[in-house]
N, C-alpha and C positions, 0 to 999 in steps of 0.2 A: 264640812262632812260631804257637801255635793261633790265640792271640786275631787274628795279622793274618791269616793265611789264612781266618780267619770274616770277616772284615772285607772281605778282596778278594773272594771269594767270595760276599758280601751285593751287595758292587757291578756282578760279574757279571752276577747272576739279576738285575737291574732291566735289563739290557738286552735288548732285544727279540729280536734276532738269533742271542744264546744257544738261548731257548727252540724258536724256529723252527726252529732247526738243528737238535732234537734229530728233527724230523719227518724231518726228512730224513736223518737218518742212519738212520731205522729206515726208509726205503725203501730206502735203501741196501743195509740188511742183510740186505733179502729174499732176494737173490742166494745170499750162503754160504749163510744158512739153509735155501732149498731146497734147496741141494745136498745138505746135511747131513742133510734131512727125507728126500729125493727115496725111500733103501732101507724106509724106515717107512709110508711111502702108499702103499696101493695102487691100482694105475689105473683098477680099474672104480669105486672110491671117490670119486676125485678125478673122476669123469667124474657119478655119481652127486649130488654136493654142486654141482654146477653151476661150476666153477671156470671158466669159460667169460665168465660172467657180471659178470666181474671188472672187462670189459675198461669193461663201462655206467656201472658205479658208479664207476670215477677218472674217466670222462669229466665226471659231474655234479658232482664232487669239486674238478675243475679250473676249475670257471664255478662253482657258487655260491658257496665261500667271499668270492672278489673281493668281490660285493657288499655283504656282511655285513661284509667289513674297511674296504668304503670308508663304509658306512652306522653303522658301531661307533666310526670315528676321526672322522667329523663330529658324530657322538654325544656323545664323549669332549672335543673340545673345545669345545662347546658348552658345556658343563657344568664345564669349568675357567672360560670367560670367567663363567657365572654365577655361580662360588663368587669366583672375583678379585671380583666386583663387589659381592658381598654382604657377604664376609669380609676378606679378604685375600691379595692375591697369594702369601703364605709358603704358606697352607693351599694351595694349587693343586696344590703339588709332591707332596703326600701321595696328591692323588686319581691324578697321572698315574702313581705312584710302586707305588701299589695292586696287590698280587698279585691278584687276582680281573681287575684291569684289566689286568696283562700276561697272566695267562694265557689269558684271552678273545684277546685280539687276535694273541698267539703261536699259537695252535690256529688261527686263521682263516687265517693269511698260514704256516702250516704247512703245513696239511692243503691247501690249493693248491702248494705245493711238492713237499708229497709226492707228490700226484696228478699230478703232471708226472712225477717221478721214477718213480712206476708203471709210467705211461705210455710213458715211453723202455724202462725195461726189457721192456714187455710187447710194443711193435713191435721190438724187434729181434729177439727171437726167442729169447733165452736160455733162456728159462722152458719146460720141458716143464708136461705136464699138471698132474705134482705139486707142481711150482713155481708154477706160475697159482693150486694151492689155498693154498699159503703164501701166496702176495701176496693171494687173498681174503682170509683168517684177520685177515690184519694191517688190511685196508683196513676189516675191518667192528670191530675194535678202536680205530682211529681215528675211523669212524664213530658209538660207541657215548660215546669219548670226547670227541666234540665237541657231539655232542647232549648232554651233560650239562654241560660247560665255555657249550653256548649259554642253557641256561635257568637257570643260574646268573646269566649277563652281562644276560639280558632281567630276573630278578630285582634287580640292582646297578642297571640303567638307571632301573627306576623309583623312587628314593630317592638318587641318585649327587648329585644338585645341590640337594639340600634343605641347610637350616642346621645343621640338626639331625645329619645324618649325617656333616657336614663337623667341627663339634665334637666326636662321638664319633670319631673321627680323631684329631684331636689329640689330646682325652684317650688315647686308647691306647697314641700316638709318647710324650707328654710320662708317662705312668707306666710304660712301659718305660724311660725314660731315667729316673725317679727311684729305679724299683726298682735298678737297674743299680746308681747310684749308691748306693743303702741296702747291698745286697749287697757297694761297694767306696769304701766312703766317699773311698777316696785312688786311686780306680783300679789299686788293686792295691798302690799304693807304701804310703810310709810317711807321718807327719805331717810338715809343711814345721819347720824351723827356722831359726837366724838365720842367713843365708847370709856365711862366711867372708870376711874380707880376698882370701885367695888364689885365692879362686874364682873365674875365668876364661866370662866372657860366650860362647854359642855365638849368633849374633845370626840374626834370619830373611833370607832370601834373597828374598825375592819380598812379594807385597802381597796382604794376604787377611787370612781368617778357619781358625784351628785347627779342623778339622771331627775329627780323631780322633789320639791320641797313642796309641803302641806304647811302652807301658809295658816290656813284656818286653824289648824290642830296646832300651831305653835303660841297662836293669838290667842285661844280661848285658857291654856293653859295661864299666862300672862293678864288676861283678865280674870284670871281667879283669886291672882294674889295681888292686883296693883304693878305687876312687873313691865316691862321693857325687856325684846327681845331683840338683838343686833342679829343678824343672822351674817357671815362672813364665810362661808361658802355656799354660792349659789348654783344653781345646776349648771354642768359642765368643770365645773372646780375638782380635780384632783386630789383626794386628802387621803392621810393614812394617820395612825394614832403617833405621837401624840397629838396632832393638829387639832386647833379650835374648830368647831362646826359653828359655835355662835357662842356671843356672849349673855350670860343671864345677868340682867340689872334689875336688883330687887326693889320689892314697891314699897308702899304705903306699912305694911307690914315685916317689912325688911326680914322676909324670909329670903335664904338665899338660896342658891342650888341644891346645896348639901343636904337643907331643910325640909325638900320637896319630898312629899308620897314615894315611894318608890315607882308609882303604876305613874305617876307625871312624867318623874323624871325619862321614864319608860316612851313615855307617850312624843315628848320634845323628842328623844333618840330618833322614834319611827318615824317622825312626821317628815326626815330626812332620808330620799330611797337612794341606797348607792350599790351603783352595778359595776362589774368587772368595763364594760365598756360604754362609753358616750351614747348618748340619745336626741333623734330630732327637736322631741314635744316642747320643752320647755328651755331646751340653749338652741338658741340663736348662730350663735359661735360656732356649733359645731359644724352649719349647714355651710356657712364660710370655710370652715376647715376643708368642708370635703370639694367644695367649688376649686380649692387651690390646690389641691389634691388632684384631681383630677387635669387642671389647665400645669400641673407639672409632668403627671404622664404624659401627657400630650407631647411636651415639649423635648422630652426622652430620646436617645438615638432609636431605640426599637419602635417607639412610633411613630414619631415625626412628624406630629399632626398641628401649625400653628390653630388652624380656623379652630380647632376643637379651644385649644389656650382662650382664643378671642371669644367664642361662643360662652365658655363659664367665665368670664369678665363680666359681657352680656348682662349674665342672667344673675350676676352679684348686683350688678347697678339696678336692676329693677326691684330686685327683693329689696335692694334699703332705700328705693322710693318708697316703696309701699310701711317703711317704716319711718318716714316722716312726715307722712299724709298723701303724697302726690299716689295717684290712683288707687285708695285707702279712704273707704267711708267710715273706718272705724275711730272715733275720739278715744283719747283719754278718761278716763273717771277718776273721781275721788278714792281715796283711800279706806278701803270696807275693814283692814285689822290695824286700827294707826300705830298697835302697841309692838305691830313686828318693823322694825328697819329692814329694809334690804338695798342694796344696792343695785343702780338702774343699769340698765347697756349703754355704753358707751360710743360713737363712732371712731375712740380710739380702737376698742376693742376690736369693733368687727373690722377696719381696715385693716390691724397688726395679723388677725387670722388669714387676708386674702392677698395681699398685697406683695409683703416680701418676698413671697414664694415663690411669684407669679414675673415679679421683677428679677428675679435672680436667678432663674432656670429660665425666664427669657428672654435676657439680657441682650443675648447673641443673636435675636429674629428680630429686625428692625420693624416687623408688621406688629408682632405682639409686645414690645416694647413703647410703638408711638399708640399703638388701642390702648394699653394699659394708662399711659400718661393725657390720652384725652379723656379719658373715663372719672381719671382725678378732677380732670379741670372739671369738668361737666359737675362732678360729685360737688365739686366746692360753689359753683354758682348754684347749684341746685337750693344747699341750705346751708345756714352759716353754721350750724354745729359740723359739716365735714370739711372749713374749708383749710384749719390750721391742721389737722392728721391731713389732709390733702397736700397739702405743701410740703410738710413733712416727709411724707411718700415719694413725691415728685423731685424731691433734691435727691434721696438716696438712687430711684431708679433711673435718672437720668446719670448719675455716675457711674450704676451700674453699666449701664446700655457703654457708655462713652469709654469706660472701661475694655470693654466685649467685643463692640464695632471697629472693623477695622479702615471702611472705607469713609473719605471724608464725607459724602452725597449722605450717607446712612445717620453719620455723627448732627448734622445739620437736622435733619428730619426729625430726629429726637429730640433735639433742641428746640426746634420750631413747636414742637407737640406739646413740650411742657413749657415753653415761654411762660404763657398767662400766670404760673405760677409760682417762675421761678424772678420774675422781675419783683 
C-alpha cells in the first residue's frame, strides 16, 4: 500500500494545479491565523511595522507574476520543441516533467492567486490591524520565496535546451530506474518459474503500455487464498486484450480466478497501471530506448552530430554500471511478496534496447562505430553477466560497420575495436 500511495502521490506533484493550490490555501489561512495571532500583537506594533502597506505589495503581486508565467511557458516550450528536434520527443516529457520546471511555473500562477485572495480578504474588511500584519508576514514569505524559486528558473533557462542537459536527464530517470531495479531485482516479488497447467490467464482490458505494477496489491490478494502469482507483463511490456497480464495459480484452497470476489479480481486488474505511453519509474528499458533514440538522431543527415551518438553511448555504460554495483551503494534484498513471480531485467534486454540502433544508423561514422564496440568490450570485462550479449552485439556491429565503410584504414579500426571479442 506504501509503494502505490508513493506512486499516486509522484503523480499528484507533477500536476500543476496541486502546487498552485497550495498558495492559495495559505491565503486562505491568513484569516484563522489572524484571529488566533490578533491576542499576541500588539496595535502600536502592528501600526509600527507598517501593516498598512500590505494592501501595495499584493497589488504588484497580482500583475507581475502574469507576465513571468506567460513569458516562463513560451520559454518552457520553446525549449521542448528544441530538445524534440535535437533528441527525441520521449526526452521532452522529462523537461516538462522537471521539478525546478513545475515549481517555477506553480509559484508564478500561485503567488497571482494568492494576491487576489489577499486582495479579497483585505477589501472586505475582515482583517483588523493585527491581521493586515499577519497577511504582511505571509505575503513578504511568498515574496522571499518567489525570488529565490525565480533565480533558480532564470538559472534552468539558460541550459534548459542544450543536449547536454537533456542527456544528464536521462541519465538520472534511467539510473534511478536501474538502482530501483538492483535494489528489487523482481520488484519486490520472487524469481518467475514454470507457470502451472492450472493456472488461469488474467487477460488486459484495454490497449497500452504497463507503466507501473503494484506488486504489494497482487501479493496480498495471493496470500489471502494460498495462491501464486506469475506476473508476465512487467512494466514497459505492450499488451492489449486478449493478452495474459499474469497468470493466477490457485492455492491451498484451489480457488481459482473465476472463484475470486469480484472486488479481488478487481483489485489484481488495478494493481496493473497501463498508459497510452512508456514511463521512466519503473522500466528501465525505456531510458535505453530513448538513449538510442536520441544517438540515432544524432547520427541523421539533418544533424550530423557523431559526439552527441558517442555522448548517449556514454551515458548508457554508466547507467548499467550502476546497475551491477560499480558506483551503486545500493544491495539487493530479499524477497518482501515471494507469492508474486516476476521476472528480472536482463542485460540481454537492456543491450537489445541500445545497441542495434546505435550500430546501424552508425555503421557509416568510423568514430561511433569503434566508441560503440569499445564500450562492448569494456561492458563485458566489466561483469560476466554482459559479456555473452556483448559478443553478440560486437559480431553483428562489426559486420555492420564493415558492411558501411568503404575505406580499408576505417575497416581495420573497427576490427581492431572489437578484436577482444571477436577472437
Amino acid at each position: 500500500m506504501i509503494e502505490r500511495w508513493r506512486y499516486v502521490l509522484g503523480e499528484l506533484s507533477q500536476k500543476l494545479w496541486i502546487r498552485s493550490g497550495l498558495f492559495v490555501m495559505l491565503g486562505i489561512a491568513v484569516v484563522p491565523l489572524s484571529i488566533v495571532a490578533e491576542p499576541l500583537i500588539p496595535t502600536d506594533l502592528a501600526f509600527e511595522l507598517g501593516s498598512d502597506a500590505v494592501g501595495s505589495i499584493l497589488t504588484v503581486l497580482a500583475s507581475s507574476p502574469l507576465a513571468v508565467t506567460t513569458f516562463s511557458l513560451s520559454t518552457m516550450l520553446q525549449a521542448a520543441a528544441a530538445v524534440m528536434d535535437d533528441t527525441t520527443p520521449r526526452a521532452a516529457k522529462l523537461l516538462l516533467d522537471d521539478r525546478g520546471t513545475q515549481n517555477a511555473l506553480a509559484a508564478f500562477v500561485g503567488a497571482f492567486m494568492y494576491s487576489l485572495v489577499g486582495i479579497i480578504v483585505l477589501r472586505t474588511g475582515v482583517l483588523n490591524v493585527q491581521g493586515r500584519l499577519v497577511l504582511l508576514a505571509t505575503t513578504m514569505l511568498v515574496v522571499v520565496l518567489l525570488v529565490i524559486i525565480l533565480l533558480r528558473w532564470i538559472d534552468l533557462l539558460s541550459r534548459i535546451a542544450r543536449i547536454d542537459e537533456t542527456l544528464d536527464r536521462v541519465e538520472d530517470a534511467l539510473r534511478d530506474a536501474l538502482s530501483a531495479r538492483r535494489r528489487d531485482p523482481h520488484l519486490g516479488g520472487s524469481a518467475p518459474g514454470e507457470i502451472p497447467t492450472d493456472a488461469v490467464p488474467l487477460v488486459a482490458d484495454r490497449i497500452g503500455h504497463v507503466s507501473y505494477v503494484d506488486v504489494e496489491a497482487l501479493s496480498r490478494v495471493a496470500e489471502a487464498h494460498g495462491a501464486q502469482v506469475h506476473l508476465v507483463a512487467p512494466p514497459g511490456t505492450h499488451v492489449m486484450p486478449p493478452q495474459p497480464l499474469l497468470w493466477y495459480e490457485p492455492g491451498a484452497d484451489r480457488a481459482s480466478l473465476d472463484d475470486l470476489p469480484g472486488d479481488e479480481r478487481r483489485r489484481l486488474l488495478r494493481a496493473l497501471v497501463i498508459k497510452p505511453r512508456r514511463t521512466f519509474d519503473q522500466d528501465p528499458r525505456f531510458g535505453m530506448v530513448v538513449l538510442a533514440q536520441i544517438a540515432s538522431r544524432a547520427m541523421s543527415p539533418a544533424v550530423n552530430d557523431p559526439g552527441t551518438a558517442i555522448d548517449a553511448v556514454d551515458v548508457a555504460v554508466r547507467a548499467l554500471g550502476s546497475w551491477v554495483g560499480v558506483d551503486c551503494d545500493v544491495e539487493p534484498r530479499a524477497p518482501r511478496f515471494p507469492r508474486v513471480l516476476v521476472p528480472a531485467l536482463t542485460a540481454d534486454d537492456l543491450l537489445d534496447d541500445l545497441v542495434p540502433a546505435v550500430g546501424r544508423d552508425g555503421a557509416g561514422n568510423v568514430a561511433v562505430a569503434s566508441r560503440l564496440l569499445e564500450v562492448l568490450v569494456s561492458l563485458a570485462a566489466l561483469h560476466p553477466v554482459f559479456e555473452a550479449p556483448a559478443r553478440r552485439h560486437a559480431q553483428m556491429a562489426v559486420e555492420r560497420a564493415l558492411h558501411a565503410l568503404t575505406l580499408p584504414q576505417d575497416r581495420e579500426i573497427v576490427r581492431a575495436s572489437g578484436a577482444p571479442l571477436l577472437e
